[in-house]
Backbone and ligand atoms as CSV (ligand in chain L), in Angstrom:
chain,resi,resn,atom,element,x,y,z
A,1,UNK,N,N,-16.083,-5.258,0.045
A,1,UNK,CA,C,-15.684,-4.827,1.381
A,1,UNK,C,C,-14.707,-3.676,1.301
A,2,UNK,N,N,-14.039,-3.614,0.110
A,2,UNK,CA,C,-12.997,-2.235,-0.160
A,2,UNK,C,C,-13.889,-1.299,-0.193
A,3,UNK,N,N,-14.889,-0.846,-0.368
A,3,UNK,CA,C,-15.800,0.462,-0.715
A,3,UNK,C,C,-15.037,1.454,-1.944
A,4,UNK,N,N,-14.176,0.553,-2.778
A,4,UNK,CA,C,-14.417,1.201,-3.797
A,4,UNK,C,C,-14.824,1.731,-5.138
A,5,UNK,N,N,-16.130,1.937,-4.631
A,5,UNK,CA,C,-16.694,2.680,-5.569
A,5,UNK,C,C,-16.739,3.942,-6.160
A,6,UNK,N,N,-16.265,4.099,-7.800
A,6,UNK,CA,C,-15.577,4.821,-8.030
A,6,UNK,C,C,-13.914,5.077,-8.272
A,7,UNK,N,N,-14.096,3.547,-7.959
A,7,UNK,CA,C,-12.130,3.865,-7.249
A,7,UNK,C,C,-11.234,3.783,-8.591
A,8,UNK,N,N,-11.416,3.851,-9.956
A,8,UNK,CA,C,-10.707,3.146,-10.992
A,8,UNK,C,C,-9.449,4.035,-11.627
A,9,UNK,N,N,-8.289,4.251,-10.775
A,9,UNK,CA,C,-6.911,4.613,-11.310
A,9,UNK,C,C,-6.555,4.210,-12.018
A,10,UNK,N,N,-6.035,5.049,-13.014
A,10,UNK,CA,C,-4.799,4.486,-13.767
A,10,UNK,C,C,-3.793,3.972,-13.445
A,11,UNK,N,N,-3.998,2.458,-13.892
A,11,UNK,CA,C,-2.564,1.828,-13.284
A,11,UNK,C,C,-1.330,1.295,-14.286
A,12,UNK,N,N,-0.124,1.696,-13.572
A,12,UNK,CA,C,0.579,1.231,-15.200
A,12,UNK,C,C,0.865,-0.382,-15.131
A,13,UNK,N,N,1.129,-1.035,-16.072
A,13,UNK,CA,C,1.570,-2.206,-16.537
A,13,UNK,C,C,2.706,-2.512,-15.976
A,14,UNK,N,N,2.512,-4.014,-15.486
A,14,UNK,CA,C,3.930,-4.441,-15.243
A,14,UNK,C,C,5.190,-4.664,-16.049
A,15,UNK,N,N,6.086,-4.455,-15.418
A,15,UNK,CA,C,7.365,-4.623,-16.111
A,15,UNK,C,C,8.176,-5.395,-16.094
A,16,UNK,N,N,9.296,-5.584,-16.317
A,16,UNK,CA,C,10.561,-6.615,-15.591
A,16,UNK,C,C,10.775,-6.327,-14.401
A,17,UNK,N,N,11.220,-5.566,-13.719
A,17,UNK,CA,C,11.262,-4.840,-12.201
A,17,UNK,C,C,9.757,-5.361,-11.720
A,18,UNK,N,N,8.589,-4.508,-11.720
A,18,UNK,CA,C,7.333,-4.598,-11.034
A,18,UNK,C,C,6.685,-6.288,-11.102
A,19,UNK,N,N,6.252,-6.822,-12.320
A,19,UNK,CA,C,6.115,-7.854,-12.340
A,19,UNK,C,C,5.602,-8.358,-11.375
A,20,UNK,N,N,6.898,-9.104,-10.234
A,20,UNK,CA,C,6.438,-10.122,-9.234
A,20,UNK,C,C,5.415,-9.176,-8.446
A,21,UNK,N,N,5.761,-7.911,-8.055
A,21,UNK,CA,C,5.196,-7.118,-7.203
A,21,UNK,C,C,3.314,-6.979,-7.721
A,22,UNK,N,N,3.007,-7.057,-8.794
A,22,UNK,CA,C,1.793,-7.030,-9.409
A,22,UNK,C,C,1.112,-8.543,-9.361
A,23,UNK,N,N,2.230,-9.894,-9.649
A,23,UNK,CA,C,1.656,-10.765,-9.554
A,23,UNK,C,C,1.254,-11.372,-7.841
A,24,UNK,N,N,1.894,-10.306,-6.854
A,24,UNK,CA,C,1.547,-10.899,-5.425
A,24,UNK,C,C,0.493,-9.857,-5.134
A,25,UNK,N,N,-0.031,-8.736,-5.738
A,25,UNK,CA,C,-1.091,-8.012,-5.416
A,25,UNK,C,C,-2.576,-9.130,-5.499
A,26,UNK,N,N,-2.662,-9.955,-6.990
A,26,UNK,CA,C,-3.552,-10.805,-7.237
A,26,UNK,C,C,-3.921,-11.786,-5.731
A,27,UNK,N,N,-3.284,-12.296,-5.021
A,27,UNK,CA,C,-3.412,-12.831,-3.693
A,27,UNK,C,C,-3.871,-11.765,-2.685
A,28,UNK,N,N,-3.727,-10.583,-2.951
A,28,UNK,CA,C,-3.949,-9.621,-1.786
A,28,UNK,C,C,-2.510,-9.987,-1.040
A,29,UNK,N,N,-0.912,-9.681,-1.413
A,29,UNK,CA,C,-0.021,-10.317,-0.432
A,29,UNK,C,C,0.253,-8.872,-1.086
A,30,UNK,N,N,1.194,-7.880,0.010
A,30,UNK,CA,C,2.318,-6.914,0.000
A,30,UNK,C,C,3.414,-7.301,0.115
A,31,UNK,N,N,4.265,-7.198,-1.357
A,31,UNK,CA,C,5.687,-7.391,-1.266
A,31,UNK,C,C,6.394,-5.833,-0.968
A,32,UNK,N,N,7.433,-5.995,-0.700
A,32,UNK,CA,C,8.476,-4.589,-0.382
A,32,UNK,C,C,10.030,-5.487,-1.406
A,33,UNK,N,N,10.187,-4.830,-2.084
A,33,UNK,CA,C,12.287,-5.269,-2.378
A,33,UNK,C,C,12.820,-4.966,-1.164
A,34,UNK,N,N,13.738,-6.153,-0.774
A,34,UNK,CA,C,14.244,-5.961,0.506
A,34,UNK,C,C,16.010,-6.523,0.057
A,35,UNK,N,N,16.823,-5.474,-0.153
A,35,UNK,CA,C,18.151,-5.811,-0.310
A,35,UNK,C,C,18.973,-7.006,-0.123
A,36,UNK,N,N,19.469,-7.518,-0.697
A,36,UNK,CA,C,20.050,-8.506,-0.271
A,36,UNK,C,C,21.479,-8.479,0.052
A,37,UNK,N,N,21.796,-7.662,-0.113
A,37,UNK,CA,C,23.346,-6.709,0.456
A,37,UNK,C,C,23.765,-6.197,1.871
A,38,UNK,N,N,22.573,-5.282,1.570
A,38,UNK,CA,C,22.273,-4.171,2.847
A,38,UNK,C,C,21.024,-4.544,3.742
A,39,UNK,N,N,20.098,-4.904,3.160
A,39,UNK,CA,C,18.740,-5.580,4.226
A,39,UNK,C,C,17.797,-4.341,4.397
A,40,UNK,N,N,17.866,-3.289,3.586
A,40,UNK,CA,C,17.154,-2.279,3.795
A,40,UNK,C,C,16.135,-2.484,2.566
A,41,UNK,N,N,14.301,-1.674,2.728
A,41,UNK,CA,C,13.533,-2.171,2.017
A,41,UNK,C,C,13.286,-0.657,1.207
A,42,UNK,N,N,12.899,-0.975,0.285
A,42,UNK,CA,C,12.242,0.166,-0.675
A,42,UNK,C,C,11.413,-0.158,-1.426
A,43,UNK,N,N,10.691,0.828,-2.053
A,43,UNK,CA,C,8.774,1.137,-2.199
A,43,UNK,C,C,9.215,2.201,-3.256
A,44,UNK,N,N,8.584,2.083,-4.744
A,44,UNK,CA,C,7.906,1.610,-5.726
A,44,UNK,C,C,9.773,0.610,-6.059
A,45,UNK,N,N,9.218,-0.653,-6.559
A,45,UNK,CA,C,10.425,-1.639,-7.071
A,45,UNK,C,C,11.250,-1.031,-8.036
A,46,UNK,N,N,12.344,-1.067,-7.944
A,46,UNK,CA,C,13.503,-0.773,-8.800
A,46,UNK,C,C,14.273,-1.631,-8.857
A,47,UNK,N,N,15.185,-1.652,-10.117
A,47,UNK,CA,C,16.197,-2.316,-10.507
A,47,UNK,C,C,17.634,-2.378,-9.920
A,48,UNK,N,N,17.583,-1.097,-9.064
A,48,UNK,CA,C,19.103,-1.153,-8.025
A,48,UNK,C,C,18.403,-0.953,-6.634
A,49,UNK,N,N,19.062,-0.909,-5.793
A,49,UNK,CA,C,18.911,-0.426,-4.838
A,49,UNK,C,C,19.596,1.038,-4.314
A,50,UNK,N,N,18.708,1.644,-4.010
A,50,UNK,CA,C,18.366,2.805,-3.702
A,50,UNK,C,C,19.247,2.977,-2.561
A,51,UNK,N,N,19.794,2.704,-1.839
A,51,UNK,CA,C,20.537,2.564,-0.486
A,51,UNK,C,C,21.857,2.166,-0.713
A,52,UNK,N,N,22.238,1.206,-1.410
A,52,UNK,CA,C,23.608,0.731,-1.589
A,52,UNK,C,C,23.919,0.736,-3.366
A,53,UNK,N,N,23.063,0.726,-4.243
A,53,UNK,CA,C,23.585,0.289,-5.556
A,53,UNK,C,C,22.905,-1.210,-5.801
A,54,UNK,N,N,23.164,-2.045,-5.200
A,54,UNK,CA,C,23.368,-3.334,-5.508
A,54,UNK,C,C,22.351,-3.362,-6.666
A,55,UNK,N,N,22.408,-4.479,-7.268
A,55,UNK,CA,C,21.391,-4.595,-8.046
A,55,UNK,C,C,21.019,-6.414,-7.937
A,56,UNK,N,N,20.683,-6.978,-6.604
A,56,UNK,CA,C,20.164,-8.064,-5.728
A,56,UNK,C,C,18.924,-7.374,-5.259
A,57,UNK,N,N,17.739,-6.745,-6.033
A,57,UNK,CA,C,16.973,-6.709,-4.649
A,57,UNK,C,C,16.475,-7.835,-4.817
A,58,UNK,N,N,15.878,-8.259,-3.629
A,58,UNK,CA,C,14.992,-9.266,-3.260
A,58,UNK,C,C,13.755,-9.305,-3.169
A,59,UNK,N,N,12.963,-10.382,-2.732
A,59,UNK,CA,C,11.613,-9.584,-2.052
A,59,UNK,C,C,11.183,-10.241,-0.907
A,60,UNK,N,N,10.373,-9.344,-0.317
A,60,UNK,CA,C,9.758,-10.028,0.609
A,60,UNK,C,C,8.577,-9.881,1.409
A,61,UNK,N,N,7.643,-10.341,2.374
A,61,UNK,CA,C,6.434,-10.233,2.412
A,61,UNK,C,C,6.356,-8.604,3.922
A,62,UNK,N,N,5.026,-8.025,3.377
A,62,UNK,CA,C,4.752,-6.671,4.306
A,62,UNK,C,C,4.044,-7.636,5.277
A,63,UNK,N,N,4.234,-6.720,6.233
A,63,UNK,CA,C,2.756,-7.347,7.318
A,63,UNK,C,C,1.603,-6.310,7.103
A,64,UNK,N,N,1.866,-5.296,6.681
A,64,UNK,CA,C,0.669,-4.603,6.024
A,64,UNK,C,C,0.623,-3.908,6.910
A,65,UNK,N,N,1.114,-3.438,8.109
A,65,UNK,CA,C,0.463,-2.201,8.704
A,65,UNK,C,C,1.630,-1.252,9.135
A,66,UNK,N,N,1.210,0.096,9.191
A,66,UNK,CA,C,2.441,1.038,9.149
A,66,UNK,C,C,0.739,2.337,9.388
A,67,UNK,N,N,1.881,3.414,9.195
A,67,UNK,CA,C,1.136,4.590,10.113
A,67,UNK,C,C,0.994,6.068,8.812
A,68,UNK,N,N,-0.217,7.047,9.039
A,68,UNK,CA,C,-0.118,8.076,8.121
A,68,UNK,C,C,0.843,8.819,8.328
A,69,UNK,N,N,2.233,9.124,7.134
A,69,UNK,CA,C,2.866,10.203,6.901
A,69,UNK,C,C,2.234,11.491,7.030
A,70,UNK,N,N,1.481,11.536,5.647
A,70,UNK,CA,C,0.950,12.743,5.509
A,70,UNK,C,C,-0.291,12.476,4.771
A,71,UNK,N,N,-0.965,13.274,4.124
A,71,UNK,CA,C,-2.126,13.176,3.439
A,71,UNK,C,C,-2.494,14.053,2.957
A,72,UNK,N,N,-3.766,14.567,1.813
A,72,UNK,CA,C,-4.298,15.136,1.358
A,72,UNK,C,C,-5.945,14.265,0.853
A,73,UNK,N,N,-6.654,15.814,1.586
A,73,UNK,CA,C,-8.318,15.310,0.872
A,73,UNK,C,C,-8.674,15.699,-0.382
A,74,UNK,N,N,-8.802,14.972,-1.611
A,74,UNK,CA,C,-8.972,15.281,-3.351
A,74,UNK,C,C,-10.560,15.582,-2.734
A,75,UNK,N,N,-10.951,16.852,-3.276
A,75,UNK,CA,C,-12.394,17.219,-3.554
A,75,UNK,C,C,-12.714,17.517,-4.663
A,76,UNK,N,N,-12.002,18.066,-5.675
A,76,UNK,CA,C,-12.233,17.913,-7.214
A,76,UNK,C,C,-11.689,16.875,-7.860
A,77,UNK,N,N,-12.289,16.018,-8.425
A,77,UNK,CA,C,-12.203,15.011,-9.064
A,77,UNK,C,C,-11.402,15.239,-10.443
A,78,UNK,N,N,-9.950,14.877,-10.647
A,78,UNK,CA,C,-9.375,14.983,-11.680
A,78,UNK,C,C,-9.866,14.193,-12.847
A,79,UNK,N,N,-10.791,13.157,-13.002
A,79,UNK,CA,C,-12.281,12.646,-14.104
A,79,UNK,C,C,-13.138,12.780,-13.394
A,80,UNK,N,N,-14.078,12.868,-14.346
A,80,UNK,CA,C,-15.497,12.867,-13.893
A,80,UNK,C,C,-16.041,11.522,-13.322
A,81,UNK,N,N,-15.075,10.174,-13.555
A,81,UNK,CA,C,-15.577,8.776,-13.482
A,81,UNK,C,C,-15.140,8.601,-11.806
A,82,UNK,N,N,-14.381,9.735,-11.132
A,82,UNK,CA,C,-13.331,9.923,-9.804
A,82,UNK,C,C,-14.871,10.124,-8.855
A,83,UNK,N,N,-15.293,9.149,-7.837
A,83,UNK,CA,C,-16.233,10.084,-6.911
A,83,UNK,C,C,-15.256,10.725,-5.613
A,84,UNK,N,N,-15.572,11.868,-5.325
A,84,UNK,CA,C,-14.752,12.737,-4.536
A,84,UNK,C,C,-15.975,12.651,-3.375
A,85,UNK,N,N,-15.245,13.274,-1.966
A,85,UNK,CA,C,-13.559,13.474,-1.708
A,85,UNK,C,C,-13.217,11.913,-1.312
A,86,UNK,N,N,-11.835,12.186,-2.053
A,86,UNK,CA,C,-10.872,10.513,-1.105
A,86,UNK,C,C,-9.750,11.423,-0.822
A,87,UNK,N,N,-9.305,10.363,-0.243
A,87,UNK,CA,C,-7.893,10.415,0.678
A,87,UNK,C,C,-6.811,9.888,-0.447
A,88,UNK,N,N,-5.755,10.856,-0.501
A,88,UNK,CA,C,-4.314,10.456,-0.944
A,88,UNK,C,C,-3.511,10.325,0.218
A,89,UNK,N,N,-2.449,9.865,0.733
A,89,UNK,CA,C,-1.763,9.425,1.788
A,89,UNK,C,C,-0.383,8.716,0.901
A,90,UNK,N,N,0.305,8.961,1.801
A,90,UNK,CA,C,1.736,8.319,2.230
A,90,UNK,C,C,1.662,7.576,3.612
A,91,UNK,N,N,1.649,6.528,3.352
A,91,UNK,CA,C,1.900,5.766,4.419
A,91,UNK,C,C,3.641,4.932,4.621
A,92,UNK,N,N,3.754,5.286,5.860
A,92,UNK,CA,C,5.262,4.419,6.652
A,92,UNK,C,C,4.706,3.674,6.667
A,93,UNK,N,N,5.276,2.236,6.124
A,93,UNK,CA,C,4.971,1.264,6.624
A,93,UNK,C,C,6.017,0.699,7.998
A,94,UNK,N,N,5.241,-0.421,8.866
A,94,UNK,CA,C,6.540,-0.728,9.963
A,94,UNK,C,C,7.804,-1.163,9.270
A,95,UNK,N,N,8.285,-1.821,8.056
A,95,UNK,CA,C,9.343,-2.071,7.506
A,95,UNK,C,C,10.194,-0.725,7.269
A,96,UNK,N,N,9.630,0.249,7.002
A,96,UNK,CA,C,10.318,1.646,6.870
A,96,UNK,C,C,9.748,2.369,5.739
A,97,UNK,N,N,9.537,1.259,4.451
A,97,UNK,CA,C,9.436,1.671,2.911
A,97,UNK,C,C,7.999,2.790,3.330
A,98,UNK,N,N,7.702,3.656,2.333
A,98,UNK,CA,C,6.614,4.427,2.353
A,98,UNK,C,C,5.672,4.556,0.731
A,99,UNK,N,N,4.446,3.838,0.963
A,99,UNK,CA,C,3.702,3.830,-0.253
A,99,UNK,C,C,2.901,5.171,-0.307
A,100,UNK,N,N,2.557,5.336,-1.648
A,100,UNK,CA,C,1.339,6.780,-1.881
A,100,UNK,C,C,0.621,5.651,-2.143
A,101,UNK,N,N,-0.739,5.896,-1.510
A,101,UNK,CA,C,-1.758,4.830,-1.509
A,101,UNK,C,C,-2.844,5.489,-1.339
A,102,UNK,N,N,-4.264,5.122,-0.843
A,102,UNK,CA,C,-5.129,5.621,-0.474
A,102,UNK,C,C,-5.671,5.345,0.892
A,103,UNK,N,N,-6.636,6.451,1.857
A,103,UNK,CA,C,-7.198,5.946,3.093
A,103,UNK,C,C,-8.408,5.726,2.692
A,104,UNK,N,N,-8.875,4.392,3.467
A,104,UNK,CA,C,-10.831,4.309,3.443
A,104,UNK,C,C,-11.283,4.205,4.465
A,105,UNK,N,N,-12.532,3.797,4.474
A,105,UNK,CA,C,-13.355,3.660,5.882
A,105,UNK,C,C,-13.096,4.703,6.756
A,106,UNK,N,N,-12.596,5.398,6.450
A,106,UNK,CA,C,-13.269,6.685,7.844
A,106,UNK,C,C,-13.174,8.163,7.101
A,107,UNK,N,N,-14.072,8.969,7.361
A,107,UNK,CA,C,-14.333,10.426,6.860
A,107,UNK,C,C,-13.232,11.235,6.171
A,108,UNK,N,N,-13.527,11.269,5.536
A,108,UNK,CA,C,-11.912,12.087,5.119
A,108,UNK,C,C,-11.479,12.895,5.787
A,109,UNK,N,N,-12.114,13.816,6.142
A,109,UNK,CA,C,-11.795,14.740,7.096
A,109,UNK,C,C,-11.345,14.785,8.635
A,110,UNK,N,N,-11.701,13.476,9.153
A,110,UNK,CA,C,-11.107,12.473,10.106
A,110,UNK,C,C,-9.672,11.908,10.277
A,111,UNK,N,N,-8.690,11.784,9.217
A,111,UNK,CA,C,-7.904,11.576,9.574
A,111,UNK,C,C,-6.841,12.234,10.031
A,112,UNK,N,N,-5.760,11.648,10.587
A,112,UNK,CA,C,-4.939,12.957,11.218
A,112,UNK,C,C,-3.537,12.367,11.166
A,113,UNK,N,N,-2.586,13.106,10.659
A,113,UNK,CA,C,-0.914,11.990,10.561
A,113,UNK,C,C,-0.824,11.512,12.095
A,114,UNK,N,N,0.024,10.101,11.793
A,114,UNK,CA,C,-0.141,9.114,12.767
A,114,UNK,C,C,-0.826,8.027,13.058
A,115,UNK,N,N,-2.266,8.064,12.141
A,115,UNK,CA,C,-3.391,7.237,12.787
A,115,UNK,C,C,-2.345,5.792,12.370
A,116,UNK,N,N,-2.949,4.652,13.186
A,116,UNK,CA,C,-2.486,3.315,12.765
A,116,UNK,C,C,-2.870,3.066,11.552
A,117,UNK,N,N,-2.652,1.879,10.070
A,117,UNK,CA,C,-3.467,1.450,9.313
A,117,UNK,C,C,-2.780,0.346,9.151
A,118,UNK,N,N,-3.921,-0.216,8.140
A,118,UNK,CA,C,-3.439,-2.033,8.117
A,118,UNK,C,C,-3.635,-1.452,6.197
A,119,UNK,N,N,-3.418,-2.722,5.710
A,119,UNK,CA,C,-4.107,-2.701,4.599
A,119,UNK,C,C,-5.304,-3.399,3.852
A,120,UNK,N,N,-5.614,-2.517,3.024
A,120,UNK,CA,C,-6.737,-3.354,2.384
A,120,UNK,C,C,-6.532,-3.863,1.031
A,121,UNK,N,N,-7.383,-4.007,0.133
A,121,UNK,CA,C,-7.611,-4.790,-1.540
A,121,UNK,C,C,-8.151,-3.678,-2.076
A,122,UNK,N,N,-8.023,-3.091,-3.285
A,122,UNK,CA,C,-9.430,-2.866,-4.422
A,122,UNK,C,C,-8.504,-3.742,-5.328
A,123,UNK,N,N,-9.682,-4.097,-5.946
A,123,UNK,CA,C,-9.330,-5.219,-6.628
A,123,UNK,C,C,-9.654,-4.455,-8.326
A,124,UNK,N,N,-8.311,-4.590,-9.054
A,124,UNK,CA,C,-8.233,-4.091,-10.531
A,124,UNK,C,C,-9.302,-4.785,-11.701
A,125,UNK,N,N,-9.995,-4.521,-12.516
A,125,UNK,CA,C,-10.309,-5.093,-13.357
A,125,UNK,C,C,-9.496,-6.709,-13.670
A,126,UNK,N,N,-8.080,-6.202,-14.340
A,126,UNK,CA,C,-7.354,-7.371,-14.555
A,126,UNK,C,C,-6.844,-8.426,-13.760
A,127,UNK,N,N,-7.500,-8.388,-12.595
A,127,UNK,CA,C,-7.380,-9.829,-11.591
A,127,UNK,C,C,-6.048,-8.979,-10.690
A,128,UNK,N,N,-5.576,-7.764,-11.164
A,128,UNK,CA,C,-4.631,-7.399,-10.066
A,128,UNK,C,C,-5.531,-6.517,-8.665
A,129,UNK,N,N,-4.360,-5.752,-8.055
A,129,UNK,CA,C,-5.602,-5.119,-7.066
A,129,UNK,C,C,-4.365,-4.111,-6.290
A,130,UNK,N,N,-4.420,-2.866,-5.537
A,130,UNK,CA,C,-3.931,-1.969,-5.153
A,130,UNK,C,C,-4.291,-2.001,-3.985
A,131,UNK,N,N,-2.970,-1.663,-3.196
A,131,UNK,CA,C,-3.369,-1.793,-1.839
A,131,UNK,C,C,-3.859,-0.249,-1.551
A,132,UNK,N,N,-4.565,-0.394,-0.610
A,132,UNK,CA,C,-5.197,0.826,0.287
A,132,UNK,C,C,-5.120,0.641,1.845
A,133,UNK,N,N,-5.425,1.972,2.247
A,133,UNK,CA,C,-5.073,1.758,3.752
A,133,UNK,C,C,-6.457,1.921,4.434
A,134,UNK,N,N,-6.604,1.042,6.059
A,134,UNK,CA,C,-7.964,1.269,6.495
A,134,UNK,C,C,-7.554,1.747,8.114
A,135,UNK,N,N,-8.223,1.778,8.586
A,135,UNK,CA,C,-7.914,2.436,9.919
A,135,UNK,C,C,-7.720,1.153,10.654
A,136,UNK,N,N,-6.280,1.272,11.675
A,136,UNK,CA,C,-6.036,-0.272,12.310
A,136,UNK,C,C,-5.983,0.030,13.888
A,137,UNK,N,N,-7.473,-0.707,14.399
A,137,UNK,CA,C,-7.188,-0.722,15.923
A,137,UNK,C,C,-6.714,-1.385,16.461
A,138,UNK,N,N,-5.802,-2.034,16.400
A,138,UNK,CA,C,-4.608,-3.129,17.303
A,138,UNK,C,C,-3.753,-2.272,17.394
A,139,UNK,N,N,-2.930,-2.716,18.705
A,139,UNK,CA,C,-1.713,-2.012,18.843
A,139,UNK,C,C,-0.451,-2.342,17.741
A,140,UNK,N,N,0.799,-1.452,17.893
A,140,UNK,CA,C,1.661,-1.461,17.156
A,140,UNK,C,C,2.229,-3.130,16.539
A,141,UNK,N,N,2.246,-3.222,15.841
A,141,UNK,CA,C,2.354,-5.022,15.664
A,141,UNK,C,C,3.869,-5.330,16.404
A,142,UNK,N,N,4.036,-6.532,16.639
A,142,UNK,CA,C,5.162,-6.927,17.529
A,142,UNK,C,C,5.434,-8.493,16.668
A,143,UNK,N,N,5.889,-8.635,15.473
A,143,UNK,CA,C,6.983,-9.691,15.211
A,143,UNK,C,C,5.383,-11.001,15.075
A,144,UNK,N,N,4.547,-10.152,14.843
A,144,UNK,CA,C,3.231,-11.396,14.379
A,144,UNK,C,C,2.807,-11.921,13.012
A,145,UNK,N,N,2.306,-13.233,13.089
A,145,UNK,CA,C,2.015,-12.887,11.517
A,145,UNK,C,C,1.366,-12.221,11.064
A,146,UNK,N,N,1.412,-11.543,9.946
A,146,UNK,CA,C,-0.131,-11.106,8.941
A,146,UNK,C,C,-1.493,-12.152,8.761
A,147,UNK,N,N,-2.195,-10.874,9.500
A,147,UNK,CA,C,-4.071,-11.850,9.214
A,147,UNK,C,C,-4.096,-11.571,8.165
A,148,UNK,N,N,-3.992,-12.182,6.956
A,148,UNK,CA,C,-4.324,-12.760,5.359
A,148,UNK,C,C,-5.740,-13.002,5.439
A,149,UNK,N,N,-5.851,-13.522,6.192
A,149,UNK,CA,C,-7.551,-14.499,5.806
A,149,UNK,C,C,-7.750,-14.364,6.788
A,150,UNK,N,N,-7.912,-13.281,8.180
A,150,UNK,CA,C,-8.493,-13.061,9.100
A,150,UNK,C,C,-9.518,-12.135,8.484
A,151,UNK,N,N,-10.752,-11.108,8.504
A,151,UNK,CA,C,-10.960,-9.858,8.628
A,151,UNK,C,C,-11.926,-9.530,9.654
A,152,UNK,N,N,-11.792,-10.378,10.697
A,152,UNK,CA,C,-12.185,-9.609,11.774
A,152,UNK,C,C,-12.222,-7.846,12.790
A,153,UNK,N,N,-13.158,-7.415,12.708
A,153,UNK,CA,C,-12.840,-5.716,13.065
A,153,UNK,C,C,-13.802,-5.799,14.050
L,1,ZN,ZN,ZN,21.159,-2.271,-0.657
């Protein structure tokens, strides 16, 4: 249901820092480090916090949907194993943090900063999996849970 075919990045290995963050991808769950000092979240995991110092981050669960920063359409394939064009993106998520991720399901050339997105799965060889973004028609989320095991569209 990810459509990715073709999709196989290099991904690096977990670490002491990344770790939990790789072992909640395997569920399809988005974690963010969310301070335990300051309460502010940040995106790729680090060992301090980026905002205050502390070195408490925490974690805690995304609801998965946030909006396009910016983007770029790849039409040359940096391998040959790459099928082109995809979408590179920065996505805001509603927590604040901002991932470089990918867009699917709609034309590349279709998207435009702003659109809504939720997230999706590709799922890694090694039982892990990378989130990606899909186009989200619900309104702005309001304090709901995450459909996990919904995928109604
Ligand atoms: Zn902090």
């Amino acid at each position: 249901m990810t459509g990715s075919a073709g999709f196989a990045p290099d991904v690096p290995a977990p670490d002491e820092v990344t770790a939990p963050w790789w072992e909640a991808t395997r569920e399809h769950r988005l974690l963010l480090q969310t301070c335990a000092r300051c309460a502010r979240v940040q995106h790729p995991p680090r060992a301090l916090c980026v905002h205050c110092g502390s070195d408490e981050p925490d974690w805690s669960a995304s609801g998965g949907r946030g909006a396009v920063d910016s983007f770029t359409v790849v039409h040359r394939a940096p391998r040959p194993d790459l099928a082109v064009p995809y979408v590179i993106a920065r996505v805001r998520l509603a927590e604040g943090a901002v991932l470089l991720t990918r867009l699917q399901e709609r034309e590349p050339d279709a998207w435009r900063i702003g659109d809504p997105v939720r997230v999706a799965w590709a799922d890694l060889a090694d039982g892990r999996a990378l989130p990606v973004f899909v186009p989200d028609a619900a309104p702005a989320p309001a304090a709901r849970p995450p459909h996990d095991t919904e995928k109604g569209s």
